[in-house]
PyMOL Python script that loads the backbone (N, CA, C, O; Angstrom):
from pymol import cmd

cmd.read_pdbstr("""\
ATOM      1  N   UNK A   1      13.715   2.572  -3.817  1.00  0.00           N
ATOM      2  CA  UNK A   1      12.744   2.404  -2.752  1.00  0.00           C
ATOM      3  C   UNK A   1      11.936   3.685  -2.621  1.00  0.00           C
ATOM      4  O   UNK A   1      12.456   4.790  -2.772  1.00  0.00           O
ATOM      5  N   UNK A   2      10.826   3.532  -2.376  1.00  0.00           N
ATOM      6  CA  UNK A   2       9.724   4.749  -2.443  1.00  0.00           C
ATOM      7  C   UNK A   2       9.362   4.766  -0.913  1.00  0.00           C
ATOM      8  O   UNK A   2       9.283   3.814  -0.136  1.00  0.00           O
ATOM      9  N   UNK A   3       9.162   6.117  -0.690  1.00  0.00           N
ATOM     10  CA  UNK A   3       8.309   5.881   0.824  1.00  0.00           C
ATOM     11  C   UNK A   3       7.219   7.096   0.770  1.00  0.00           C
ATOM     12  O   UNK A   3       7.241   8.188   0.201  1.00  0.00           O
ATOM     13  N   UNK A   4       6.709   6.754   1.209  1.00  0.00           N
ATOM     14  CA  UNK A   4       5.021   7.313   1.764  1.00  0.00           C
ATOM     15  C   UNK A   4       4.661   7.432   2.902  1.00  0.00           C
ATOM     16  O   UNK A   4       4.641   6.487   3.690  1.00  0.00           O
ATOM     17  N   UNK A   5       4.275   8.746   3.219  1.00  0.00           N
ATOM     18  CA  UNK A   5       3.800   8.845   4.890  1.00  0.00           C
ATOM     19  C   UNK A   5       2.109   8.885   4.488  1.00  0.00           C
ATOM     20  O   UNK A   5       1.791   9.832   3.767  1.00  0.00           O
ATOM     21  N   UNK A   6       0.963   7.897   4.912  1.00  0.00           N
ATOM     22  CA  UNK A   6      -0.095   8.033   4.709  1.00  0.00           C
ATOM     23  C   UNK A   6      -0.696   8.723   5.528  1.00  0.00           C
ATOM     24  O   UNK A   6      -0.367   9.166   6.628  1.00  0.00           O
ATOM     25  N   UNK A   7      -2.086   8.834   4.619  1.00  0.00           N
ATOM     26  CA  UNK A   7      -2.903   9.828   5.890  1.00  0.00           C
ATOM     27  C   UNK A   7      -4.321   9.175   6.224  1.00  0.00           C
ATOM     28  O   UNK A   7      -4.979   8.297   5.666  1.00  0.00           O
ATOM     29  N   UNK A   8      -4.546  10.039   7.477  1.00  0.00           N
ATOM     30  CA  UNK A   8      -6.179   9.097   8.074  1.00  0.00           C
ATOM     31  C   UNK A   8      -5.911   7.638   8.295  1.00  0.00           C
ATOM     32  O   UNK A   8      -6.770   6.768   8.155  1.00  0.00           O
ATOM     33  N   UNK A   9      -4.655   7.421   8.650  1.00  0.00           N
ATOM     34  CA  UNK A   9      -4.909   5.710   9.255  1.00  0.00           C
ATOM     35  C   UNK A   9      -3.712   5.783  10.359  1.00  0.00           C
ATOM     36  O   UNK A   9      -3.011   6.708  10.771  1.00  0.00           O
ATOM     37  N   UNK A  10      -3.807   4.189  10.694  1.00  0.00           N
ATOM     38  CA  UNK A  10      -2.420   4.325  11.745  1.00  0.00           C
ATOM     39  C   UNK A  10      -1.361   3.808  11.312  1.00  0.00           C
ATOM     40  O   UNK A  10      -0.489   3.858  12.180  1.00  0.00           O
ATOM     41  N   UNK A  11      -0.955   3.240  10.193  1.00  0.00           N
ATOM     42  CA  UNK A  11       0.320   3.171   9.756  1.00  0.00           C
ATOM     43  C   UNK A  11       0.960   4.719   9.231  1.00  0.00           C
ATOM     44  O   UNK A  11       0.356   5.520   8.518  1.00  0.00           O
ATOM     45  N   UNK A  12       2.336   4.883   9.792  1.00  0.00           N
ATOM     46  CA  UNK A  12       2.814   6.010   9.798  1.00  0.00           C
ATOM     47  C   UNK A  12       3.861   6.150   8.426  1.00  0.00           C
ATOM     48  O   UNK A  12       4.395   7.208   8.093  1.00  0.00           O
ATOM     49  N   UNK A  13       4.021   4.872   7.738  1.00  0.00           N
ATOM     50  CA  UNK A  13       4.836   4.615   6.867  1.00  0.00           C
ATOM     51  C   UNK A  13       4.895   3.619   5.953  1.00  0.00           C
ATOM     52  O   UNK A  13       5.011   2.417   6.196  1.00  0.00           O
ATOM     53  N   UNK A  14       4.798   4.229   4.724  1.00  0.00           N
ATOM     54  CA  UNK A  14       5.058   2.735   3.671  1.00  0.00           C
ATOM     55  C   UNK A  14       6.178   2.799   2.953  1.00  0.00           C
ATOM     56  O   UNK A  14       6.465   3.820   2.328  1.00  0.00           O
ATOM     57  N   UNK A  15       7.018   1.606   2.955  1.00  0.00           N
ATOM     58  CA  UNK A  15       8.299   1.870   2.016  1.00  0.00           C
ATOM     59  C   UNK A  15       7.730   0.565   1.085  1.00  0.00           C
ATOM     60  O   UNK A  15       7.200  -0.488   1.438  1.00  0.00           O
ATOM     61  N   UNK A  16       8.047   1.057  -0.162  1.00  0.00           N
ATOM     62  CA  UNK A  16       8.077  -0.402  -1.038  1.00  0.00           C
ATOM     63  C   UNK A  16       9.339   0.252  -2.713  1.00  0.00           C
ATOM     64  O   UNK A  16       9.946   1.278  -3.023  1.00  0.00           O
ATOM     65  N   UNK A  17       9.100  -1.199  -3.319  1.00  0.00           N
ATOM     66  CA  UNK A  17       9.406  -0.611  -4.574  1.00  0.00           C
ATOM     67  C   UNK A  17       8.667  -1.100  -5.724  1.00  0.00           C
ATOM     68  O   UNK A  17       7.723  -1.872  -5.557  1.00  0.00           O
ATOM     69  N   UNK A  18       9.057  -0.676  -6.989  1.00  0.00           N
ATOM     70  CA  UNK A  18       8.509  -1.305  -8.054  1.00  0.00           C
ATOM     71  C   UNK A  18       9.575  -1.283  -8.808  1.00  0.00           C
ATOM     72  O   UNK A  18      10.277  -0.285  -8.968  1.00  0.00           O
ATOM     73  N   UNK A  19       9.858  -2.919  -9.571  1.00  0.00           N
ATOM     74  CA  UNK A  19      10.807  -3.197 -10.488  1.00  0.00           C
ATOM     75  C   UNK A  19       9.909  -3.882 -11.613  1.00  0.00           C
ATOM     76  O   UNK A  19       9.258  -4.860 -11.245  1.00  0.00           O
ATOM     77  N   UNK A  20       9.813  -3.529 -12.783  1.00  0.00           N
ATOM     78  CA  UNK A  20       9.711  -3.957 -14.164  1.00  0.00           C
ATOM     79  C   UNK A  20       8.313  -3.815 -14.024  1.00  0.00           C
ATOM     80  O   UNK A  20       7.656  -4.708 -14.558  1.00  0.00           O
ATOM     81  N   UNK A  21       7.368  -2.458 -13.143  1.00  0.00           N
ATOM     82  CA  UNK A  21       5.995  -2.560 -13.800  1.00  0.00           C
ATOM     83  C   UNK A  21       5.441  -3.405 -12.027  1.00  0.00           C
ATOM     84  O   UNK A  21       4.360  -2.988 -11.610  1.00  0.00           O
ATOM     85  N   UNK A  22       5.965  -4.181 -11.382  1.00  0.00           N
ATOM     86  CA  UNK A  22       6.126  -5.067 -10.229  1.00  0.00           C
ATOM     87  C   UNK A  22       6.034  -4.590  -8.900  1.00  0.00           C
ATOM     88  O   UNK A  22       6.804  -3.656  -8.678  1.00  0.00           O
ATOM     89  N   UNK A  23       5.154  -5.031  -7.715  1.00  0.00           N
ATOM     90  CA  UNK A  23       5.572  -4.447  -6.544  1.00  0.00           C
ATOM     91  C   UNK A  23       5.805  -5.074  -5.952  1.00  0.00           C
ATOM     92  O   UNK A  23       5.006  -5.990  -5.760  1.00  0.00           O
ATOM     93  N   UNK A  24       7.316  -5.044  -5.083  1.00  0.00           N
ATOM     94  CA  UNK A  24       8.636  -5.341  -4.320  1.00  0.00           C
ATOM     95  C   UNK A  24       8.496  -5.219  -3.049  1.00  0.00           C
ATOM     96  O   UNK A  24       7.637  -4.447  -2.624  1.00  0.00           O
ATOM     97  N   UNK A  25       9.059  -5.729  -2.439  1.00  0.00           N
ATOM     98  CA  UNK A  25       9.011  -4.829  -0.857  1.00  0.00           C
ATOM     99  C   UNK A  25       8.539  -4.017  -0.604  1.00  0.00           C
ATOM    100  O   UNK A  25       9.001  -2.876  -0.583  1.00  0.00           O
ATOM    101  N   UNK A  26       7.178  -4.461  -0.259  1.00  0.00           N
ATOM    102  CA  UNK A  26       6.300  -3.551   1.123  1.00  0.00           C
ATOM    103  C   UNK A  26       6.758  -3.486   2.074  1.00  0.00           C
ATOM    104  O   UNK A  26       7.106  -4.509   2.664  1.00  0.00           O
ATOM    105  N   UNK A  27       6.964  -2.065   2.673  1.00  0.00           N
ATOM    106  CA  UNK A  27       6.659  -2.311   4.160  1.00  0.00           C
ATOM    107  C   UNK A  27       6.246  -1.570   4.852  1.00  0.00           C
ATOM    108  O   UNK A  27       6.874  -0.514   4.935  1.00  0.00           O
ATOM    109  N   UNK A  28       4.940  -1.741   5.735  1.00  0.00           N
ATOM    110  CA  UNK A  28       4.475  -0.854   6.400  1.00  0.00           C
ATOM    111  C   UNK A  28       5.527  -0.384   8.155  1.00  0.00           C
ATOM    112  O   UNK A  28       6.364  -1.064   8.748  1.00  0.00           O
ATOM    113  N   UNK A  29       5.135   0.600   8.387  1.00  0.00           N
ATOM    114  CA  UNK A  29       5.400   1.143   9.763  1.00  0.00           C
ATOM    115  C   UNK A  29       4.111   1.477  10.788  1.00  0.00           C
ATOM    116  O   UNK A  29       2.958   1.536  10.362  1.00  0.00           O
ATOM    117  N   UNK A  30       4.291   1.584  11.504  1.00  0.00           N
ATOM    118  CA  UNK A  30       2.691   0.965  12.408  1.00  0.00           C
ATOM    119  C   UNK A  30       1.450   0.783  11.637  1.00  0.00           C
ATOM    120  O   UNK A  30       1.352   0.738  10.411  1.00  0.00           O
ATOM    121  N   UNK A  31       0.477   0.681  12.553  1.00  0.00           N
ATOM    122  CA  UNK A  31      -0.612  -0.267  11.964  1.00  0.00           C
ATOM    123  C   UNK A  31      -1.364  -1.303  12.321  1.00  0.00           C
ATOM    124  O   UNK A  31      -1.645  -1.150  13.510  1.00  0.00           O
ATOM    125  N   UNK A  32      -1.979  -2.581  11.773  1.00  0.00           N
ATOM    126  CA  UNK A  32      -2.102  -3.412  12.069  1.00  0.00           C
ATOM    127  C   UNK A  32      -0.778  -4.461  11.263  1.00  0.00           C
ATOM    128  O   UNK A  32      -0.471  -4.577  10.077  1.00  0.00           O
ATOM    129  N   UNK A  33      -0.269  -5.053  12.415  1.00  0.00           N
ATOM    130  CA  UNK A  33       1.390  -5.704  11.767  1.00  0.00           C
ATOM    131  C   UNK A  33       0.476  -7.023  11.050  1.00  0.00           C
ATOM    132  O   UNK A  33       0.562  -7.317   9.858  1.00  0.00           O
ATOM    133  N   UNK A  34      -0.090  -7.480  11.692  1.00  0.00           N
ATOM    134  CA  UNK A  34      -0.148  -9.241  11.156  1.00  0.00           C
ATOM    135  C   UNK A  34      -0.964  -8.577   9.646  1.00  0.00           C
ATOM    136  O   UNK A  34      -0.425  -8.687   8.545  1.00  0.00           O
ATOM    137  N   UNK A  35      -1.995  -8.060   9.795  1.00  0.00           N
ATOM    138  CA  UNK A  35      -3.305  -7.854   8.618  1.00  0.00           C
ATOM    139  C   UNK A  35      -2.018  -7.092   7.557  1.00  0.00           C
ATOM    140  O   UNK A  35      -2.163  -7.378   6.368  1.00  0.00           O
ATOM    141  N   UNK A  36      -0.832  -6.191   7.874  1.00  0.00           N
ATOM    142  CA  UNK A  36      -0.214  -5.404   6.769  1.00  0.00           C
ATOM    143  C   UNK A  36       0.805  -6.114   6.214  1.00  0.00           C
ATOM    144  O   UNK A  36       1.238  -5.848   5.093  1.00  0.00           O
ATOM    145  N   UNK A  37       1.369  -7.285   7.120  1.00  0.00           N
ATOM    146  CA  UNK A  37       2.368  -8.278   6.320  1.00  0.00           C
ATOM    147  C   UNK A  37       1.299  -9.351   5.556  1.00  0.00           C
ATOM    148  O   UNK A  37       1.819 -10.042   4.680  1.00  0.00           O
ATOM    149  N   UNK A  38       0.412  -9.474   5.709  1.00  0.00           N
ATOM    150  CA  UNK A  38      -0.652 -10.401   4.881  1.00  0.00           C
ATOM    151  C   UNK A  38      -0.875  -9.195   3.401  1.00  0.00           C
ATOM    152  O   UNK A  38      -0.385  -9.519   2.319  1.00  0.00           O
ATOM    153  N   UNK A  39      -1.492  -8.119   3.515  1.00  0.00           N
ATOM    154  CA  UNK A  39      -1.366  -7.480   2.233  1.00  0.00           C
ATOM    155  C   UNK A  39      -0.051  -7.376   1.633  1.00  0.00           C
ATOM    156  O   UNK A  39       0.011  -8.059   0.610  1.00  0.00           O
ATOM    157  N   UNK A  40       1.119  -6.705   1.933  1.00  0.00           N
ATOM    158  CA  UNK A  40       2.169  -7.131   1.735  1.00  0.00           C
ATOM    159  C   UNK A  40       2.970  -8.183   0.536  1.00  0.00           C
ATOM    160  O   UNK A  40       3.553  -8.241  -0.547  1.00  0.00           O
ATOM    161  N   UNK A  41       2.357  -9.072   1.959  1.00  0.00           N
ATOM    162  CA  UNK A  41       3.093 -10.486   0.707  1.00  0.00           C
ATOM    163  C   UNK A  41       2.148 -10.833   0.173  1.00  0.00           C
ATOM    164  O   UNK A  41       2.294 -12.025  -0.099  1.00  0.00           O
ATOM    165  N   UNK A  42       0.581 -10.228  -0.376  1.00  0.00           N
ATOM    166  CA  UNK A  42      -0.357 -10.934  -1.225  1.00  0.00           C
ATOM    167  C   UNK A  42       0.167  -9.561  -2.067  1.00  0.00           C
ATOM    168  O   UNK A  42       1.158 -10.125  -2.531  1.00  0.00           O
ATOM    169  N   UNK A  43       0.219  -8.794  -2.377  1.00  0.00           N
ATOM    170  CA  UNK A  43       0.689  -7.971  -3.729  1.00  0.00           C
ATOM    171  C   UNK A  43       2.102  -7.949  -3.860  1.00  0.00           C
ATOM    172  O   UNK A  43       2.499  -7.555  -4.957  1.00  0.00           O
ATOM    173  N   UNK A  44       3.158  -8.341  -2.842  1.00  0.00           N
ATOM    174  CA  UNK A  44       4.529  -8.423  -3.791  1.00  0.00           C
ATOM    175  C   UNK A  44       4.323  -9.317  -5.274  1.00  0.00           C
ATOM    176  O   UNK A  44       3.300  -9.998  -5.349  1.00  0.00           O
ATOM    177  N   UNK A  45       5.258  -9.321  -6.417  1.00  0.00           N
ATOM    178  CA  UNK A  45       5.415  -9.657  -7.644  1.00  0.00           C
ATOM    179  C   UNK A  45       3.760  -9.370  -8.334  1.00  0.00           C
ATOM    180  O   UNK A  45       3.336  -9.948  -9.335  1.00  0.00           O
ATOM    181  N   UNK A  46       2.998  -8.349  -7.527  1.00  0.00           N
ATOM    182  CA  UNK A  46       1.898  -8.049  -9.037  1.00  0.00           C
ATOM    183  C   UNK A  46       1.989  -6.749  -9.736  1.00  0.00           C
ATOM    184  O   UNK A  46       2.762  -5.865  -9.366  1.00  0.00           O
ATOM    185  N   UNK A  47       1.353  -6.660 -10.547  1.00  0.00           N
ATOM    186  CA  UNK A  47       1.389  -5.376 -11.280  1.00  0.00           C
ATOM    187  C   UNK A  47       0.958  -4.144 -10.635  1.00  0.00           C
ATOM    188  O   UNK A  47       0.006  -4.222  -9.858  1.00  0.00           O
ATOM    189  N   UNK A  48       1.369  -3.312 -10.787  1.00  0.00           N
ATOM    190  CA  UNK A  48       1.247  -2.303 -10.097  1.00  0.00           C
ATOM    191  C   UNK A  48      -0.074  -1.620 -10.312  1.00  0.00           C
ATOM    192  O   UNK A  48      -0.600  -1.046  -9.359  1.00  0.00           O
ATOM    193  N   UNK A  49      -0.657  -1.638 -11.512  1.00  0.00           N
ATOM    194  CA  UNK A  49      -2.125  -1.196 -12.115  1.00  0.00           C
ATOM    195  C   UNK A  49      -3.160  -2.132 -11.109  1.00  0.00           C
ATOM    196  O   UNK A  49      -3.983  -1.658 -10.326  1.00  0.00           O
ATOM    197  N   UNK A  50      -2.912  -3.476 -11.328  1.00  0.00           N
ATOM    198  CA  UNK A  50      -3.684  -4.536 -11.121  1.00  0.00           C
ATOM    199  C   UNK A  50      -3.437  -4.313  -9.310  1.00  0.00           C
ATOM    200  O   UNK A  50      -4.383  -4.878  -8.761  1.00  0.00           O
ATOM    201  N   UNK A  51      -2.730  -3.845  -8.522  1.00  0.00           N
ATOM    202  CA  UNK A  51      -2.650  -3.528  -6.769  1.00  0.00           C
ATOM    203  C   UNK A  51      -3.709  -2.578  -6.941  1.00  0.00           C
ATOM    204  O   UNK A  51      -4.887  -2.868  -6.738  1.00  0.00           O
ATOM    205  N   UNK A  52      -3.241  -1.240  -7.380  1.00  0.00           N
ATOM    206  CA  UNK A  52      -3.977  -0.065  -8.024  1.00  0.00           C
ATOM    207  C   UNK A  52      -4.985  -0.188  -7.790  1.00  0.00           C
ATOM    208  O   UNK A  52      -5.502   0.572  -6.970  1.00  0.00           O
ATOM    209  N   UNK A  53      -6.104  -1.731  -8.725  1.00  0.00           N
ATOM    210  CA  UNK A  53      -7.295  -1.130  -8.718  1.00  0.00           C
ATOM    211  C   UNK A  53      -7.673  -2.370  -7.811  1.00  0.00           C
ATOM    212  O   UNK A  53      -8.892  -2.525  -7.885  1.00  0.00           O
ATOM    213  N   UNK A  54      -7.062  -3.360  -6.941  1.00  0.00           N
ATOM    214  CA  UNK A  54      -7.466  -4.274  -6.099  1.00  0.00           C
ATOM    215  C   UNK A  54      -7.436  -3.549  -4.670  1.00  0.00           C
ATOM    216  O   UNK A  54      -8.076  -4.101  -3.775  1.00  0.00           O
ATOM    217  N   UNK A  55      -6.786  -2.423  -4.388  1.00  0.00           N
ATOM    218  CA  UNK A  55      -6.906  -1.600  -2.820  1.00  0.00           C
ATOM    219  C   UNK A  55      -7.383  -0.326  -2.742  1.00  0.00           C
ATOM    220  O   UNK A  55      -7.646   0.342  -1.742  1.00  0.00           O
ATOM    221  N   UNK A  56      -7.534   0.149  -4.791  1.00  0.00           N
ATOM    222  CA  UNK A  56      -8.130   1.693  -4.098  1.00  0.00           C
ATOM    223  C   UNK A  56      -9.728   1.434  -3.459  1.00  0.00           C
ATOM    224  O   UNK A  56     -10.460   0.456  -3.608  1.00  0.00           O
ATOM    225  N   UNK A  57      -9.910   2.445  -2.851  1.00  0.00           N
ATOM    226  CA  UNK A  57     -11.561   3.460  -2.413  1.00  0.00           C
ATOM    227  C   UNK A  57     -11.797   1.897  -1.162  1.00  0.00           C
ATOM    228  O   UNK A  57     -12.974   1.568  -1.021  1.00  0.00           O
ATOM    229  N   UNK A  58     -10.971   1.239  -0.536  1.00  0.00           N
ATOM    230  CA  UNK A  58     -11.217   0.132   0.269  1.00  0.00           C
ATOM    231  C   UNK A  58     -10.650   1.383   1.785  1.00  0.00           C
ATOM    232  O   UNK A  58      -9.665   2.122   1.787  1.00  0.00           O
ATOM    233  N   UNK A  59     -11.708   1.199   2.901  1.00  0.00           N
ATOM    234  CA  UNK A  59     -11.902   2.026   3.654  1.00  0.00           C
ATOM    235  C   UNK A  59     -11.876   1.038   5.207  1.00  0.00           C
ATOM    236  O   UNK A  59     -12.363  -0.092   5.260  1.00  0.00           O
ATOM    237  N   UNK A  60     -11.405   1.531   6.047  1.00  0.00           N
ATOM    238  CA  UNK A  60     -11.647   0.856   7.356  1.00  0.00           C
ATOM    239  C   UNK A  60     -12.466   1.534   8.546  1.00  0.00           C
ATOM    240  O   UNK A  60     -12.475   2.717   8.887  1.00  0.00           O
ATOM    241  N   UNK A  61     -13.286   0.227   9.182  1.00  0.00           N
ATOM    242  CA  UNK A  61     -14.591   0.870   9.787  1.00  0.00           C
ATOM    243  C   UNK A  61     -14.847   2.394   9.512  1.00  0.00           C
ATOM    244  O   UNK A  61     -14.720   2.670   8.319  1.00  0.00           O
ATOM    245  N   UNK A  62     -15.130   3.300  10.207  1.00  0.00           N
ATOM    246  CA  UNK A  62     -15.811   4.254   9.971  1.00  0.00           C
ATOM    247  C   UNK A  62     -14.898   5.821   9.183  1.00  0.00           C
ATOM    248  O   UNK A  62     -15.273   6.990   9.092  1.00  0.00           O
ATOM    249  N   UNK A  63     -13.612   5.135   8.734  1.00  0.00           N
ATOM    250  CA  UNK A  63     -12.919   6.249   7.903  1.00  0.00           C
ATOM    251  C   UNK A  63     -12.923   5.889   6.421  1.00  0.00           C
ATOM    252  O   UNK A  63     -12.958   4.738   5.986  1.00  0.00           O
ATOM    253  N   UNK A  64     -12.883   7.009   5.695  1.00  0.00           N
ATOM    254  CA  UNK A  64     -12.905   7.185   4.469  1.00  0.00           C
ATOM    255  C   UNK A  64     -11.636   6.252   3.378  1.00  0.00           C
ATOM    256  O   UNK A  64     -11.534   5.931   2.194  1.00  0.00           O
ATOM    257  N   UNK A  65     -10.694   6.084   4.899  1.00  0.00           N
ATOM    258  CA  UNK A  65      -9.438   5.499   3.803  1.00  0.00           C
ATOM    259  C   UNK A  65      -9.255   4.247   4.726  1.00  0.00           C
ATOM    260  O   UNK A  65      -9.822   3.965   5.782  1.00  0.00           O
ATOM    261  N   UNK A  66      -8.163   3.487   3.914  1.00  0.00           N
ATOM    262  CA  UNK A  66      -7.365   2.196   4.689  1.00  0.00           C
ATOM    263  C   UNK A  66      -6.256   2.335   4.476  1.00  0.00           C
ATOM    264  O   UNK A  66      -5.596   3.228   3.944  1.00  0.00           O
ATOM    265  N   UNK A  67      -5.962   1.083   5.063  1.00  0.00           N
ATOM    266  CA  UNK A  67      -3.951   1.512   4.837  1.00  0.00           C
ATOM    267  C   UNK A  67      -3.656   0.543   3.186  1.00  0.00           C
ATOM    268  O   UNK A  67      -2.793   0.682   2.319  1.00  0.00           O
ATOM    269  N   UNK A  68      -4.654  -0.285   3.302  1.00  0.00           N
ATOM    270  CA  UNK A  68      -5.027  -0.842   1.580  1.00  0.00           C
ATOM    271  C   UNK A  68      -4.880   0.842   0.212  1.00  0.00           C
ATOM    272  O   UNK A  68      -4.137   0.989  -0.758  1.00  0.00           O
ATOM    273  N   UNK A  69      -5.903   1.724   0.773  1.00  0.00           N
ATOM    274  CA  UNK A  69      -6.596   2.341   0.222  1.00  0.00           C
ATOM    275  C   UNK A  69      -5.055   3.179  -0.228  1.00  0.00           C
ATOM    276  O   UNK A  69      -4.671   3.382  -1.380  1.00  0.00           O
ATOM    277  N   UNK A  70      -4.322   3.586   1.102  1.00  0.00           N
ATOM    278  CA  UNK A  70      -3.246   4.829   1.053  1.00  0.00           C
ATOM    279  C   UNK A  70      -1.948   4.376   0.362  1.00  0.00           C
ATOM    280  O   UNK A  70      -1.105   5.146  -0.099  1.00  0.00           O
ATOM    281  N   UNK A  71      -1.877   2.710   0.341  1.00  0.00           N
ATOM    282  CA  UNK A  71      -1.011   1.995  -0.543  1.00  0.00           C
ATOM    283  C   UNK A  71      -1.073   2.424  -1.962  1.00  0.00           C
ATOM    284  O   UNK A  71      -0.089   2.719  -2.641  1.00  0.00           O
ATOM    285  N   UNK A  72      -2.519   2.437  -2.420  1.00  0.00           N
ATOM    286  CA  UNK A  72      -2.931   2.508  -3.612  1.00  0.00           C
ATOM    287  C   UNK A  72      -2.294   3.654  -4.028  1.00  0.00           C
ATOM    288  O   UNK A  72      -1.519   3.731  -4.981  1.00  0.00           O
ATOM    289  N   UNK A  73      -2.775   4.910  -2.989  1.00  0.00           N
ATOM    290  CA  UNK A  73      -2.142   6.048  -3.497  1.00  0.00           C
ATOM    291  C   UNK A  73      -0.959   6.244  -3.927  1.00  0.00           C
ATOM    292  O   UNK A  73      -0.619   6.780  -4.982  1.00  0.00           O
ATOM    293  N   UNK A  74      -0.025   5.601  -2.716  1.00  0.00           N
ATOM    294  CA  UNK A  74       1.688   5.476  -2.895  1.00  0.00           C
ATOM    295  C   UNK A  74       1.852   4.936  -4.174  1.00  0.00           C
ATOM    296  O   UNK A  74       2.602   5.695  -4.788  1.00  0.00           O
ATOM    297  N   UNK A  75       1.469   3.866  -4.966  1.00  0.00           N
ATOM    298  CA  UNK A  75       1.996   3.143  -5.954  1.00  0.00           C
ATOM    299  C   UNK A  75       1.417   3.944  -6.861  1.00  0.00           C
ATOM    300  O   UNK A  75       1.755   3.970  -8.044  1.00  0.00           O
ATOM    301  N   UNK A  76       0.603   4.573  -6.407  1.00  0.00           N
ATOM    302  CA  UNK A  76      -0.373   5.812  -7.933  1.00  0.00           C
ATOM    303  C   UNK A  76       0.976   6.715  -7.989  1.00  0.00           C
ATOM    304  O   UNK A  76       1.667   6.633  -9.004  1.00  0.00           O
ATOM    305  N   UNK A  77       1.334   7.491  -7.031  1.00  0.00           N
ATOM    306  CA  UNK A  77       2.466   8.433  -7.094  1.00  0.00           C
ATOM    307  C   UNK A  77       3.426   7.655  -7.430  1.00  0.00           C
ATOM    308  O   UNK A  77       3.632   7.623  -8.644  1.00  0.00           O
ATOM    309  N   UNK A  78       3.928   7.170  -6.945  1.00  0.00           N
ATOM    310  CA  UNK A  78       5.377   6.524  -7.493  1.00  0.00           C
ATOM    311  C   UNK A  78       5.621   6.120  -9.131  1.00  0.00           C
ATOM    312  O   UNK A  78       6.730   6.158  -9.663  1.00  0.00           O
ATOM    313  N   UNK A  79       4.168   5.663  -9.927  1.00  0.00           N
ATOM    314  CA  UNK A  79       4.459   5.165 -11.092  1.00  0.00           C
ATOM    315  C   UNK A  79       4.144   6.253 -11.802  1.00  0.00           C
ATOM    316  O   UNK A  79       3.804   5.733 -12.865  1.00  0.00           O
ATOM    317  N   UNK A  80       4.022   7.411 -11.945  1.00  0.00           N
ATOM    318  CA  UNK A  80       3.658   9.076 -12.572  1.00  0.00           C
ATOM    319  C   UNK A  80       4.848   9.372 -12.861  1.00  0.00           C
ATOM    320  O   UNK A  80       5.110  10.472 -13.347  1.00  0.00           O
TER     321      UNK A  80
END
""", "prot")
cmd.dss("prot")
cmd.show_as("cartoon", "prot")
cmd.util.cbc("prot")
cmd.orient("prot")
């Protein structure tokens, strides 16, 4: 299990994993709950490249990042 404290948003926490290339259990810690269990369970069982390039540089209203965006990062670090 990997965890990630993101930055510039309001989720304070992402735990997930990756098995065989795969991403596993998301889970965010604050945030928006309903909108982060909807991303969530739309990228559990995909590739981790293919999350990668479906949430990076994706930004919410007037900040530079999302909690999409800081996911991206987590699964960038974790697979290095």
């Amino acid at each position: 299990m990997y965890t990630y404290i993101p930055n510039g948003v309001c989720s304070r926490k992402i735990n997930f994993d990756i098995r065989d290339n795969k991403i596993v259990k998301v889970e965010f810690t604050g945030g928006c709950d309903g909108n982060l269990k909807g991303i969530s369970n739309l990228i559990e069982g995909m590739d981790a490249q293919e999350a990668i390039k479906r949430l990076k540089g994706l930004t919410c209203g007037n900040k530079n990042t999302s909690c999409p965006d800081q996911l991206s990062k987590a699964i960038e670090e974790a697979i290095k």
